[in-house]
Backbone as CSV, one residue per row, in Angstrom:
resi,resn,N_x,N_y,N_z,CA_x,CA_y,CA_z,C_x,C_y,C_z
1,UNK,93.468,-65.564,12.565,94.735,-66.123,12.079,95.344,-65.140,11.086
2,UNK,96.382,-64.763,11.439,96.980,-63.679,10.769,98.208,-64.008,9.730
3,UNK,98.138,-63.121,8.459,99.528,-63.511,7.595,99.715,-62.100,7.486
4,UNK,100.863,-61.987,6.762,101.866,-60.564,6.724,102.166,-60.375,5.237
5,UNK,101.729,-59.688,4.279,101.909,-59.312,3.265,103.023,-58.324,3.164
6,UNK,103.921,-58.656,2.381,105.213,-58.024,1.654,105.376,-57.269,0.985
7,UNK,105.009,-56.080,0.408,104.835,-55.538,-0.796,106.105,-54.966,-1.405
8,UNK,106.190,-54.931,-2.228,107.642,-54.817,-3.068,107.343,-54.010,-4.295
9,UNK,107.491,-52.705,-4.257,106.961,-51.990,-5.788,107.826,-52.007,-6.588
10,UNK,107.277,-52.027,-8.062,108.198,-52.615,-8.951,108.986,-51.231,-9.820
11,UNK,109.992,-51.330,-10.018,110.744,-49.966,-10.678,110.048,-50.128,-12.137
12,UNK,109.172,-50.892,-12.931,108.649,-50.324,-14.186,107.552,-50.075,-14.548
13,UNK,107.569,-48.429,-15.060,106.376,-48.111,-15.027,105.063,-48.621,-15.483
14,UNK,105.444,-49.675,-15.898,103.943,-50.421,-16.841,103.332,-51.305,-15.587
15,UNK,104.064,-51.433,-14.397,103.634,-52.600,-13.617,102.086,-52.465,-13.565
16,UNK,101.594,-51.288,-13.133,100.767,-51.101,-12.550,98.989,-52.003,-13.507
17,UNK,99.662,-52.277,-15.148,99.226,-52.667,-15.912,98.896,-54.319,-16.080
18,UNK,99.886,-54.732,-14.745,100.047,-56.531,-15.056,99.677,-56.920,-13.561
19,UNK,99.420,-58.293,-13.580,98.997,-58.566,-12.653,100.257,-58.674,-11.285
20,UNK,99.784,-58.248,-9.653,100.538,-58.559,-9.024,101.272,-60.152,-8.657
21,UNK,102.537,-60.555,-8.695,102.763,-61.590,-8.480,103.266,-62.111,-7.056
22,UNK,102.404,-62.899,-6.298,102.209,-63.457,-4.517,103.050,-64.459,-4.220
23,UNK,104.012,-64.338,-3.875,105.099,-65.648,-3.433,104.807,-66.507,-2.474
24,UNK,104.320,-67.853,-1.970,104.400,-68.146,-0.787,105.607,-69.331,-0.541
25,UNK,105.651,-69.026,0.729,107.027,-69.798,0.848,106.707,-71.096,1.548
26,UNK,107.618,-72.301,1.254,107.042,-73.133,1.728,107.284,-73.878,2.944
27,UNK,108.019,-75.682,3.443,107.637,-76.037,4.758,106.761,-77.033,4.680
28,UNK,105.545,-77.128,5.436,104.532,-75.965,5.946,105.275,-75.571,7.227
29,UNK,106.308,-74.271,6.731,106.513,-73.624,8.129,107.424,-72.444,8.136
30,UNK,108.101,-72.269,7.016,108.971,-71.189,6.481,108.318,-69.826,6.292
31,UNK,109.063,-68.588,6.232,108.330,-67.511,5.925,109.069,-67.006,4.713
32,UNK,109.020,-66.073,4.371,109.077,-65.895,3.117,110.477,-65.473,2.895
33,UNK,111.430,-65.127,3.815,113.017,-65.171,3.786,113.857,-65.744,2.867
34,UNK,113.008,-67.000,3.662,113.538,-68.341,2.177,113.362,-68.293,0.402
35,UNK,112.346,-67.190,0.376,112.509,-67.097,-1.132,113.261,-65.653,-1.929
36,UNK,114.645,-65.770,-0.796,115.746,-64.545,-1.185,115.821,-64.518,-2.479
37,UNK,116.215,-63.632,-3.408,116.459,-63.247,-4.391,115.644,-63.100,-5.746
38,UNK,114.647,-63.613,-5.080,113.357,-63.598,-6.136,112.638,-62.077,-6.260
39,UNK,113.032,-60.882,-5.649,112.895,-59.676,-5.650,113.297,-59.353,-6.804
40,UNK,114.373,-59.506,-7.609,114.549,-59.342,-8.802,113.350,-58.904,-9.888
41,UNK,112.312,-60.097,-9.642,111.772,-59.882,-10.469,110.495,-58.651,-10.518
42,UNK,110.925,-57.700,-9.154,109.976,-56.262,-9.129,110.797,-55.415,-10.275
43,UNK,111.370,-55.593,-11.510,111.847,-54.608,-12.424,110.543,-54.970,-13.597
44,UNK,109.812,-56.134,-13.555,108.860,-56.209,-14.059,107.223,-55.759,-13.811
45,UNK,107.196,-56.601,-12.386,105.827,-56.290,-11.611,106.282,-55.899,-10.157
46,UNK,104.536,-55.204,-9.878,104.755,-55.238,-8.635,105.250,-57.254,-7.666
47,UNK,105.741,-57.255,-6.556,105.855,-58.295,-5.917,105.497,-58.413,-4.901
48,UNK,104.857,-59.312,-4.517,103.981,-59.689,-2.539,104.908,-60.995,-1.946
49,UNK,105.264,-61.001,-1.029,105.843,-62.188,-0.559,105.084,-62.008,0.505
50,UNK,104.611,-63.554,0.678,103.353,-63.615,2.076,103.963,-64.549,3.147
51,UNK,103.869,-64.021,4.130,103.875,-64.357,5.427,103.315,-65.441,5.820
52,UNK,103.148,-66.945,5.878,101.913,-67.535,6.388,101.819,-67.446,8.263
53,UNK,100.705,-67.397,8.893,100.876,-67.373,10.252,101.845,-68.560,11.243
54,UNK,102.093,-67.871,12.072,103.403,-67.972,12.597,105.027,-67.572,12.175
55,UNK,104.763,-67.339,11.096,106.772,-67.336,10.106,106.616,-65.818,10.218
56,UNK,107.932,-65.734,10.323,108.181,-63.907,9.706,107.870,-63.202,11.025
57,UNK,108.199,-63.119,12.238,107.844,-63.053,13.268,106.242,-62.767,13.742
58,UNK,105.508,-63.339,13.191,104.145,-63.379,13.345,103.655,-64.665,14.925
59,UNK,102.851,-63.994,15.550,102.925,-65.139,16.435,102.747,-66.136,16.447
60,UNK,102.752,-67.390,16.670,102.661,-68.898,16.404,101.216,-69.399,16.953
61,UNK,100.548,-69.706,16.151,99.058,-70.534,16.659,98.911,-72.012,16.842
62,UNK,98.284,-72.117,17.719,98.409,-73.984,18.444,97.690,-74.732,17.325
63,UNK,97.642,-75.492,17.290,97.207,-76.711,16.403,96.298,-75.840,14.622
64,UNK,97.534,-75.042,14.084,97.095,-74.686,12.995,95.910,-75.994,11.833
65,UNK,94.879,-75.067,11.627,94.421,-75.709,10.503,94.234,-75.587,8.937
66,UNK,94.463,-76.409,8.276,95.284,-76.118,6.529,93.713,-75.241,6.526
67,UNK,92.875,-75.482,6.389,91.937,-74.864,5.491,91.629,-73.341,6.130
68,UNK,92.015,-72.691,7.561,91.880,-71.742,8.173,93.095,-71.020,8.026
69,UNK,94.022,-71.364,7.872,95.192,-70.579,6.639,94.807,-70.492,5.271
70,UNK,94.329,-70.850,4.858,93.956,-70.868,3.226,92.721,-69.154,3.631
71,UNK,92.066,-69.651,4.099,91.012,-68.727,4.423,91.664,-67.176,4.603
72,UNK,92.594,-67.329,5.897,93.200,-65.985,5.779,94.523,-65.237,5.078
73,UNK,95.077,-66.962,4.174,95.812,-66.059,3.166,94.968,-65.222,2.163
74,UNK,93.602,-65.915,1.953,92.537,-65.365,0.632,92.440,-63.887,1.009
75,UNK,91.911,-63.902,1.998,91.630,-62.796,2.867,92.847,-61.492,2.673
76,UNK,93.372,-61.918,3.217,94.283,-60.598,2.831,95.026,-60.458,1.482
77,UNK,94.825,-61.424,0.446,94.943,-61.273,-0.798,93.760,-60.674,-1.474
78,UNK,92.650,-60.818,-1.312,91.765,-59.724,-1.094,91.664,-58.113,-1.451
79,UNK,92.969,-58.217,-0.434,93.347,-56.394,-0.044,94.060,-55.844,-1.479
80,UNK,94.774,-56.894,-2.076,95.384,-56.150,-3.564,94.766,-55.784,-4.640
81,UNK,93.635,-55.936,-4.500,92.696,-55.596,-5.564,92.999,-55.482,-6.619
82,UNK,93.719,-56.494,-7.714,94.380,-56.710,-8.588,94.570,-58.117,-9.019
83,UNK,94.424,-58.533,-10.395,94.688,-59.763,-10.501,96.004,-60.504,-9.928
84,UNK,96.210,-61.519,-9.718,97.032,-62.404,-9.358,98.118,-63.233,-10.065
85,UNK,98.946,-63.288,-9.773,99.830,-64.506,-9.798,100.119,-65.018,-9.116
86,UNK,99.753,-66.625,-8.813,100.268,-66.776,-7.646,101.570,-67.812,-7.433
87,UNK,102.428,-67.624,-6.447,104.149,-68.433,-7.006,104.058,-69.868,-5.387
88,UNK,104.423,-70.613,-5.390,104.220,-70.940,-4.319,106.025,-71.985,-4.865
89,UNK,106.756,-72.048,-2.821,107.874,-73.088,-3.364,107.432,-74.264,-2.580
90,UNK,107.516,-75.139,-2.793,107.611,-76.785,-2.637,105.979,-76.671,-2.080
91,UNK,105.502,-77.108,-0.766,104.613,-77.092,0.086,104.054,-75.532,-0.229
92,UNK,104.296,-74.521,-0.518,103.530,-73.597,-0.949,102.654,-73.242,-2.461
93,UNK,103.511,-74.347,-3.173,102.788,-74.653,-4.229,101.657,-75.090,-4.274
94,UNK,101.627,-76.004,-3.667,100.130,-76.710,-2.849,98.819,-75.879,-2.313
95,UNK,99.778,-74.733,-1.759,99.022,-74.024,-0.916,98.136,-73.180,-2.194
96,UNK,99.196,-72.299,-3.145,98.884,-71.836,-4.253,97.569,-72.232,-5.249
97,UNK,97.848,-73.692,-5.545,97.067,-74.656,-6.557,95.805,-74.605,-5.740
98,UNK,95.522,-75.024,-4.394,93.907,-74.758,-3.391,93.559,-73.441,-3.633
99,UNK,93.972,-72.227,-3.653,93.615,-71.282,-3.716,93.204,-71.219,-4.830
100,UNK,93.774,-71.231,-5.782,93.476,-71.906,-7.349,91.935,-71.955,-7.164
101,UNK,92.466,-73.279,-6.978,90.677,-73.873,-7.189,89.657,-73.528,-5.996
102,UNK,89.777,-72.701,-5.105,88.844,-72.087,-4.274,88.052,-71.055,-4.936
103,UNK,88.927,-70.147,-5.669,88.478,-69.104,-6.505,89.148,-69.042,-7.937
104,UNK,88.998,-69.324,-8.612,90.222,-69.119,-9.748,89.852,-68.151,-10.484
105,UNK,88.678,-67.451,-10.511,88.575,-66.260,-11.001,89.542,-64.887,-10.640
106,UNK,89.994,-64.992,-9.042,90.895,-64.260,-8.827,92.446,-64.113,-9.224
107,UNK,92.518,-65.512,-9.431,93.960,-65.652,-9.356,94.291,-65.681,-11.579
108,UNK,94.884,-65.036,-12.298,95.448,-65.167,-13.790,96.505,-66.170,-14.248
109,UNK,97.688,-66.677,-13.013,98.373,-67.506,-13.203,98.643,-68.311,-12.020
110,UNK,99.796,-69.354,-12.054,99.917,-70.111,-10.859,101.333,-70.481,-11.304
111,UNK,102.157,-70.259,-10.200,103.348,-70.958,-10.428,104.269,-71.788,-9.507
112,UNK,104.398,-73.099,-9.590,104.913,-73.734,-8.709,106.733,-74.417,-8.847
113,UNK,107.377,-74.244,-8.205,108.375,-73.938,-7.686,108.992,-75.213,-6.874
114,UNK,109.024,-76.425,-7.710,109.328,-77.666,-7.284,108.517,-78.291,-6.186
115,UNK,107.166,-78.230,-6.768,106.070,-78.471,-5.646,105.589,-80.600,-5.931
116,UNK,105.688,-81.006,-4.575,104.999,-82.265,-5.112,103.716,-82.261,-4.637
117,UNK,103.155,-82.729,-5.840,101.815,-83.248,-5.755,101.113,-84.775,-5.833
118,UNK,101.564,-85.277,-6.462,101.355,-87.356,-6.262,101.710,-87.939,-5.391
119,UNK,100.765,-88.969,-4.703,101.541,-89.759,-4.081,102.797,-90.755,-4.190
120,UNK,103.072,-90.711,-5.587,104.026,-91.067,-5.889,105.292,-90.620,-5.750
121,UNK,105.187,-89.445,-5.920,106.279,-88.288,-5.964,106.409,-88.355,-4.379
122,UNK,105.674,-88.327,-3.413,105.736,-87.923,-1.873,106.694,-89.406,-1.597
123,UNK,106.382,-90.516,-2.056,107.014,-91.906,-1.780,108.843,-92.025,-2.106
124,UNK,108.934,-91.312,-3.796,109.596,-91.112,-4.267,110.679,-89.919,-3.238
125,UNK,110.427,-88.888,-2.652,110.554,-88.214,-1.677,111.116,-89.025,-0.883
126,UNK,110.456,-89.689,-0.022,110.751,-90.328,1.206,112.227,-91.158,0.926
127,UNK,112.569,-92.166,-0.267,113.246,-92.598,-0.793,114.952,-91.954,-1.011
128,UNK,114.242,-90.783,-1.403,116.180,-89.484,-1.371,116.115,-89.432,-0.276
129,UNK,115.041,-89.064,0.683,115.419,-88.433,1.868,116.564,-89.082,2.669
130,UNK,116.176,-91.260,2.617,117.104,-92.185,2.645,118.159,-92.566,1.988
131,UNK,118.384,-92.422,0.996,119.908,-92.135,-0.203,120.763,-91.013,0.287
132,UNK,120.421,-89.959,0.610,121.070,-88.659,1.025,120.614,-88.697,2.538
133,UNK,121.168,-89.551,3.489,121.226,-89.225,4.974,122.093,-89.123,5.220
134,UNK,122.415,-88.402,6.061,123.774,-88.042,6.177,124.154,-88.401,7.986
135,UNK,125.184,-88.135,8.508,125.178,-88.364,10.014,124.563,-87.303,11.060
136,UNK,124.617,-86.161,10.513,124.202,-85.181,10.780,122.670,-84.553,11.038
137,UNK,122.231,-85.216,9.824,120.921,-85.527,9.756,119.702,-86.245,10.243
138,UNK,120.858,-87.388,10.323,120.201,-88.268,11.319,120.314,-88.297,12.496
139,UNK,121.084,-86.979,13.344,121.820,-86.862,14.557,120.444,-86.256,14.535
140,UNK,119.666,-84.919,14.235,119.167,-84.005,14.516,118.227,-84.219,13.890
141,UNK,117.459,-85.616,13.131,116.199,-85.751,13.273,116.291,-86.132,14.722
142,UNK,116.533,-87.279,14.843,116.690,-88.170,16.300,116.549,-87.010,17.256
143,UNK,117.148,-85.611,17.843,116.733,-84.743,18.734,115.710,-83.972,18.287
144,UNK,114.732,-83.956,17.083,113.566,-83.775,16.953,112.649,-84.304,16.735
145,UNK,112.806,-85.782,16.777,111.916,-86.655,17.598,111.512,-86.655,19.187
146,UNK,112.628,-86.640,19.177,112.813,-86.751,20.769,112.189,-85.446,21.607
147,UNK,112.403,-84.294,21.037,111.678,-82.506,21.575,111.529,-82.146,20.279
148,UNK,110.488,-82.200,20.282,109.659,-81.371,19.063,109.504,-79.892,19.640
149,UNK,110.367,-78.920,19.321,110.522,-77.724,19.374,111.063,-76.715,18.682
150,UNK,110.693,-75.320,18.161,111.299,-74.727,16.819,112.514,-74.874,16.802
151,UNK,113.005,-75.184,17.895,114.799,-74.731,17.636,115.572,-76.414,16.857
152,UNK,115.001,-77.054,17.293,115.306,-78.900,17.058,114.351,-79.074,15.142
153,UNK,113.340,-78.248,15.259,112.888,-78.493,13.943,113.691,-77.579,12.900
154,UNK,114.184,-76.287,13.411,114.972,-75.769,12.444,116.552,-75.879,12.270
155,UNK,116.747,-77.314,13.431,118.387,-77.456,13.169,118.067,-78.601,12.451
156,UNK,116.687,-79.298,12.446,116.938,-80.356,11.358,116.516,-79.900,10.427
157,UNK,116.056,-78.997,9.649,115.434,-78.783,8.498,117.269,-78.222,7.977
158,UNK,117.813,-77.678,8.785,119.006,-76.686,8.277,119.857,-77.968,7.853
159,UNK,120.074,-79.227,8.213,121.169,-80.352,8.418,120.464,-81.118,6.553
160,UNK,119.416,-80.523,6.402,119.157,-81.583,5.009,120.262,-81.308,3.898
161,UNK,121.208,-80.535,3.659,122.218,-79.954,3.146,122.305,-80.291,1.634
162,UNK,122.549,-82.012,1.199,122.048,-81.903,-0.362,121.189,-82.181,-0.337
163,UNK,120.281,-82.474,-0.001,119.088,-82.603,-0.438,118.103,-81.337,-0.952
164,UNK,118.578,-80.256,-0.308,117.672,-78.817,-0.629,118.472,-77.795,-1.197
165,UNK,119.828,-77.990,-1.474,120.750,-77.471,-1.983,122.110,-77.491,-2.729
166,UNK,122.535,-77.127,-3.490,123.524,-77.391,-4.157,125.071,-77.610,-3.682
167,UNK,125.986,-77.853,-4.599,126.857,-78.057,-3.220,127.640,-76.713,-3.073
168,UNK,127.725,-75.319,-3.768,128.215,-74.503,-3.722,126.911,-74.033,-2.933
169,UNK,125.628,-73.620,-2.476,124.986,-73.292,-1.466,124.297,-73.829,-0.236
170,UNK,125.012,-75.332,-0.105,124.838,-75.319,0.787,125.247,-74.687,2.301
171,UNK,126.446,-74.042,2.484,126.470,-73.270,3.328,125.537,-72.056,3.877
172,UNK,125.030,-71.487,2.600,124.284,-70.154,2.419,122.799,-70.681,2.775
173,UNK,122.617,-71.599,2.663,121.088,-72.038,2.569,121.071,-72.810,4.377
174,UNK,121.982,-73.049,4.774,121.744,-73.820,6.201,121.462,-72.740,7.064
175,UNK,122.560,-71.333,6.729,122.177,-70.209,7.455,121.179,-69.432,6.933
176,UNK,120.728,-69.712,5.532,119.414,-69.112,5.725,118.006,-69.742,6.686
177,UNK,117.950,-70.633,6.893,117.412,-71.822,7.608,117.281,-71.409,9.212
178,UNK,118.636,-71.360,9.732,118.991,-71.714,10.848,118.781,-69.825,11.859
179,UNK,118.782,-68.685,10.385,118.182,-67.245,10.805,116.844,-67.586,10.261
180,UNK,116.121,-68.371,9.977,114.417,-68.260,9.631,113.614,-68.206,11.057
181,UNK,112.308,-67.537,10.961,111.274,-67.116,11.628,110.534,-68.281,11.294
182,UNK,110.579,-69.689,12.030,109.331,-70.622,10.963,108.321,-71.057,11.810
183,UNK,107.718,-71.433,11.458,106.473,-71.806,12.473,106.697,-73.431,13.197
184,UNK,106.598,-73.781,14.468,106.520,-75.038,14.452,104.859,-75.346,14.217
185,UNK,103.901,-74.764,14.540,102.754,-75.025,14.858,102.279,-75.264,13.333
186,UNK,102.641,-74.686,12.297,102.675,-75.262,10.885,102.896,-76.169,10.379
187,UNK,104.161,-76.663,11.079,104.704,-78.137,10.422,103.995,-79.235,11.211
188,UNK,103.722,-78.882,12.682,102.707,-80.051,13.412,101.099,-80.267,12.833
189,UNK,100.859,-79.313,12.211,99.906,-79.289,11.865,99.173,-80.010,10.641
190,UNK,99.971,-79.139,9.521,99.740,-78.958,8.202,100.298,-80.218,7.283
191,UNK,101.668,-80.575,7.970,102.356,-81.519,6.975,101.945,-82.553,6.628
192,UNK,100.550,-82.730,7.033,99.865,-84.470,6.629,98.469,-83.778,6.017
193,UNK,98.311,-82.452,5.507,97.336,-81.991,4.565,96.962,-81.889,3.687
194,UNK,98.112,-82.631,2.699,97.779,-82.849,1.332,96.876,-84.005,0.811
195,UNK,95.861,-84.433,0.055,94.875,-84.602,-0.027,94.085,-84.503,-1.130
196,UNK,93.868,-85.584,-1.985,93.018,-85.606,-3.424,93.828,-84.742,-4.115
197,UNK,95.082,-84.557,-4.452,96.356,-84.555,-4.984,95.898,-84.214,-6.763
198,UNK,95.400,-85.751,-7.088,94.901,-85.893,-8.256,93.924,-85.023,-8.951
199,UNK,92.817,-85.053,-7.996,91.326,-83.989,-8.300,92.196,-82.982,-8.505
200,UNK,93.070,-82.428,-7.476,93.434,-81.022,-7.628,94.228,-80.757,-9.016
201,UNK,95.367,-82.006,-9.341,95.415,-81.068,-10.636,94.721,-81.590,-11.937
202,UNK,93.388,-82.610,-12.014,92.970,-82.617,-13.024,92.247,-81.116,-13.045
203,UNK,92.060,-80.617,-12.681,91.062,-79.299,-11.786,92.087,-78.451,-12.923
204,UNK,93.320,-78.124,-12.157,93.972,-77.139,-12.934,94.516,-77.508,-14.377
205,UNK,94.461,-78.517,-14.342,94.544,-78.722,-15.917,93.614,-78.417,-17.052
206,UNK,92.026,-78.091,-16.310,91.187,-77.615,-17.058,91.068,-76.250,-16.644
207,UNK,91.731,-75.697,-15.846,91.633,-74.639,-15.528,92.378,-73.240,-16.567
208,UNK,91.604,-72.002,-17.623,92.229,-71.599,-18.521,93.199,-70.569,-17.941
209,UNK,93.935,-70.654,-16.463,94.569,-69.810,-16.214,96.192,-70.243,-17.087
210,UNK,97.040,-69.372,-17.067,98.965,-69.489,-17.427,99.037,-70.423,-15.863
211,UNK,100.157,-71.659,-16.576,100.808,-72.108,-14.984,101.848,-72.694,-15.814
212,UNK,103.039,-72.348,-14.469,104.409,-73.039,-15.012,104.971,-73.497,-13.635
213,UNK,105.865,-74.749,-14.671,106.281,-75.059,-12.989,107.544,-75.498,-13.197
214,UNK,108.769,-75.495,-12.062,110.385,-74.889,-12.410,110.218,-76.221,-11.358
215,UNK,111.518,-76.659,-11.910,112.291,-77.864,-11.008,113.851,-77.438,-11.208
216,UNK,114.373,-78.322,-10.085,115.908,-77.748,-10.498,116.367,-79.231,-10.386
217,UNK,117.511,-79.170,-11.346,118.246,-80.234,-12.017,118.925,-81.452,-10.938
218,UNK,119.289,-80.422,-10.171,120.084,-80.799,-8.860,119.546,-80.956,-7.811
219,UNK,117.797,-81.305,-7.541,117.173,-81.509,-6.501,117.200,-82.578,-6.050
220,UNK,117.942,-82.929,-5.232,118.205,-84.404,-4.086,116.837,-84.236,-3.922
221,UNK,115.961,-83.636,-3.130,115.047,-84.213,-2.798,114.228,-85.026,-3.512
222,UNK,113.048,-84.227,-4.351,112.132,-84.222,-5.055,113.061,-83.849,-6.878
223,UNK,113.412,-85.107,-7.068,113.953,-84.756,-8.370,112.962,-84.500,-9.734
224,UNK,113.586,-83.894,-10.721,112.583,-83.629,-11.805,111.698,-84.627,-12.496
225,UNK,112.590,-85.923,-12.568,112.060,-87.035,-12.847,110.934,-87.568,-12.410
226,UNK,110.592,-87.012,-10.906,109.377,-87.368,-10.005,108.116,-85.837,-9.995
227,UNK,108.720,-84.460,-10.411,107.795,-83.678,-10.675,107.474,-83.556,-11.648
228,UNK,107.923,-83.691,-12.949,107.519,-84.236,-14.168,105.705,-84.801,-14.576
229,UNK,105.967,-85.479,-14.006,104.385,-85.951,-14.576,103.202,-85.211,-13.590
230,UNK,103.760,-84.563,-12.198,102.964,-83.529,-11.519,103.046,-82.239,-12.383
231,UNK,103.523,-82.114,-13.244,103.469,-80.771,-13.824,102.774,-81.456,-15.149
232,UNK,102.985,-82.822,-15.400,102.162,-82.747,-17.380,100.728,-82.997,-16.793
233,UNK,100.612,-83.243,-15.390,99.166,-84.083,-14.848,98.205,-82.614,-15.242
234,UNK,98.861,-82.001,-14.477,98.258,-80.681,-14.104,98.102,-79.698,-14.998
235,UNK,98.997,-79.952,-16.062,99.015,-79.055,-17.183,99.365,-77.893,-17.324
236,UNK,100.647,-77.953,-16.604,101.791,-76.830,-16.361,102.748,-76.668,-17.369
237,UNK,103.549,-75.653,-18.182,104.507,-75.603,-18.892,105.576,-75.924,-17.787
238,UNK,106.747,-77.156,-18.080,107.364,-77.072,-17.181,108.962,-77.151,-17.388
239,UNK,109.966,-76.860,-16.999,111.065,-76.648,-16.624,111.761,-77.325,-15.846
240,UNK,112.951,-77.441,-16.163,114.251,-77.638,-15.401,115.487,-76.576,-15.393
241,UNK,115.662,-76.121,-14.764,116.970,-75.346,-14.327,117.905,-76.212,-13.939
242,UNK,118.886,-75.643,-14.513,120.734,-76.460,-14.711,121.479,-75.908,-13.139
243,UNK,122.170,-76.526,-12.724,122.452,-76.200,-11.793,121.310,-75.373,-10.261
244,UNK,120.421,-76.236,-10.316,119.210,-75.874,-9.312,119.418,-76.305,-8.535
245,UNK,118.694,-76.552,-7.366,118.615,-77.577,-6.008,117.079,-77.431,-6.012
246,UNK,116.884,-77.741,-4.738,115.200,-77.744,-4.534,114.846,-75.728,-3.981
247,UNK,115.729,-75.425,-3.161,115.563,-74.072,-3.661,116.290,-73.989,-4.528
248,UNK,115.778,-73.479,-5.343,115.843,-73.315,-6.568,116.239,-71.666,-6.718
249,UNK,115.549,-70.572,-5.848,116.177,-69.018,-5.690,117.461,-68.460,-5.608
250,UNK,117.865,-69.593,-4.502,119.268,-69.085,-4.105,120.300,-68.853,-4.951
251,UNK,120.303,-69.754,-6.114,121.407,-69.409,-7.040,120.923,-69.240,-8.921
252,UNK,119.626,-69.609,-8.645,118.756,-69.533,-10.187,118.041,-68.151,-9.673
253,UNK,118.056,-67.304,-9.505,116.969,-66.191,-9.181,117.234,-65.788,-10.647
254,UNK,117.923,-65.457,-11.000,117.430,-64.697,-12.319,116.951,-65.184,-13.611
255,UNK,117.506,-66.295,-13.330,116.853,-67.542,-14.487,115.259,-67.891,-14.266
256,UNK,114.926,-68.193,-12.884,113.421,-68.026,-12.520,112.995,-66.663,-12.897
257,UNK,113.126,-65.551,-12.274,112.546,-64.092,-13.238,112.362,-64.312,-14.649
258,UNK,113.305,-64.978,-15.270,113.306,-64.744,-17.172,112.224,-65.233,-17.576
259,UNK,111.961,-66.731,-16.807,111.010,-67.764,-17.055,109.689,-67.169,-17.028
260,UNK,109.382,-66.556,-15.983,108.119,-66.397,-15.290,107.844,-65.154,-16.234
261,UNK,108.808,-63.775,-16.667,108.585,-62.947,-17.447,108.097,-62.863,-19.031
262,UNK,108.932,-64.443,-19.446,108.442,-64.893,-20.671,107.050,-65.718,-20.511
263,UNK,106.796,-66.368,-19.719,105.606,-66.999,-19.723,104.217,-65.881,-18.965
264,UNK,104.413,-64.386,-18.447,103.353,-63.667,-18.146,103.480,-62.537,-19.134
265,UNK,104.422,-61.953,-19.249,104.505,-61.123,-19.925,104.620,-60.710,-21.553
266,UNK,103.565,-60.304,-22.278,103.656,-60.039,-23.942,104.827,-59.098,-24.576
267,UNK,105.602,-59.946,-25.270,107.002,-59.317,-25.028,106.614,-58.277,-26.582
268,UNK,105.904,-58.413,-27.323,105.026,-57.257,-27.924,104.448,-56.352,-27.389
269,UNK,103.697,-56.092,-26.648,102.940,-55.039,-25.812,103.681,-55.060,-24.368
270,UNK,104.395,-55.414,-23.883,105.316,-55.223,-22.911,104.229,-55.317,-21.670
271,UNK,103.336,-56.612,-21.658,102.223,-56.839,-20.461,101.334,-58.194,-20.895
272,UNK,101.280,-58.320,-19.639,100.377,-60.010,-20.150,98.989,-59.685,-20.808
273,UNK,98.952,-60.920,-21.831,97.500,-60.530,-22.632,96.493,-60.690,-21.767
């Protein structure tokens, strides 16, 4: 099972001094496209944006399994031989936090990126998804019920419009969507893999790595109000961005860089302690 590592070298010379920071993108089915503009932040560190198998034109595997992706994202994270940061958005946060606690000796920080973790929050979820339906939405779940196929899963993922985006990007974000490489075999798979939710972040809450976690103000979906106590559970420094959506990149990229730079980086010694 194969993923595709990104590497992105960073224009300052100290990078080589701080830990690399690993983006994964989330879904479970997106590739790492979706986390445009977050390159920015290679003026600090080096940057990895990872591929999970199938996304990013990687070939698509039949009945993916969560813990045999975990395995070969480790795996080729591995290859950087360098401490970690690891960034994960929504469903890649998840992915992030397991890796976490698989090894956490490898990984120095963790950062999640409007990720839910409670079952509460997933309920709470389900709830906007019904407040914000739109006709459209409900046109093109209904034909991906009906053919479950990448092209029907990525015209409905593209139709969620406020819910994952603001209203000045939602245009920009449907076509980022609707040009994505995503996996279907990910989302058939994976999307019912979350699991002891709780363990996982009492886990990282004792865990002495840096973790922060960014919500955006304007997330129809998964609002802050509902990631909130997934970030105090877990014991994340956490955030809201003004004018956010649930991607949160598309129009906060540089406000996410500042965040993540002040919370890794010793703005005295110009490198994380």
């Amino acid at each position: 099972m194969k993923t595709n590592l990104k590497f992105l070298k960073s224009t300052s010379s100290e990078a080589e001094s701080r830990p690399v920071v690993v983006f994964i993108p989330g879904g479970p089915c997106l590739s790492s496209k979706t986390l445009s503009g977050l390159e920015v932040l290679n003026r600090s560190f080096d940057v990895v944006f990872l591929d999970p198998p199938g996304t990013g034109g990687l070939p698509d595997i039949e009945k993916q399994d969560f813990n045999s992706v975990l395995g070969s994202m480790e795996t080729e994270l591995k290859s950087l031989r360098r401490p970690i940061i690891l960034a994960g958005h929504s469903f890649g946060g998840y992915q992030a936090a397991k890796l976490v606690e698989i090894n956490q000796t490898r990984y120095v920080g963790l950062i999640c990126l409007a990720t839910p973790f409670l079952d509460e929050t997933y309920s709470g979820l389900v709830e906007q998804y019904t407040k914000y339906m739109t006709a459209e939405l409900r046109a093109t779940e209904e034909k991906w019920t009906q053919n479950k196929t990448v092209e029907s899963m990525r015209d409905w993922l593209a139709s969620y419009g406020a819910l994952y985006f603001t209203e000045e990007t939602i245009a920009q974000g449907k076509k980022l969507l609707l040009e994505d490489k995503m996996s279907l075999q990910a989302f058939l798979g994976m999307s019912t893999a979350v699991k002891d939710q709780e363990k996982l972040l009492k886990f990282l809450e004792a865990s002495p790595i840096k973790k922060l976690f960014l919500a955006g103000e304007k997330d129809n979906l998964i609002p802050p109000s509902l990631l909130e106590k997934d970030a105090r559970t877990g014991g994340f420094e956490f955030h809201i961005l003004k004018d956010a959506a649930h991607f949160i990149n598309l129009n906060q990229s540089e406000t996410v860089a500042r965040l993540i730079e002040n919370k890794f980086i010793d703005s005295k010694r110009g490198r994380e302690p």
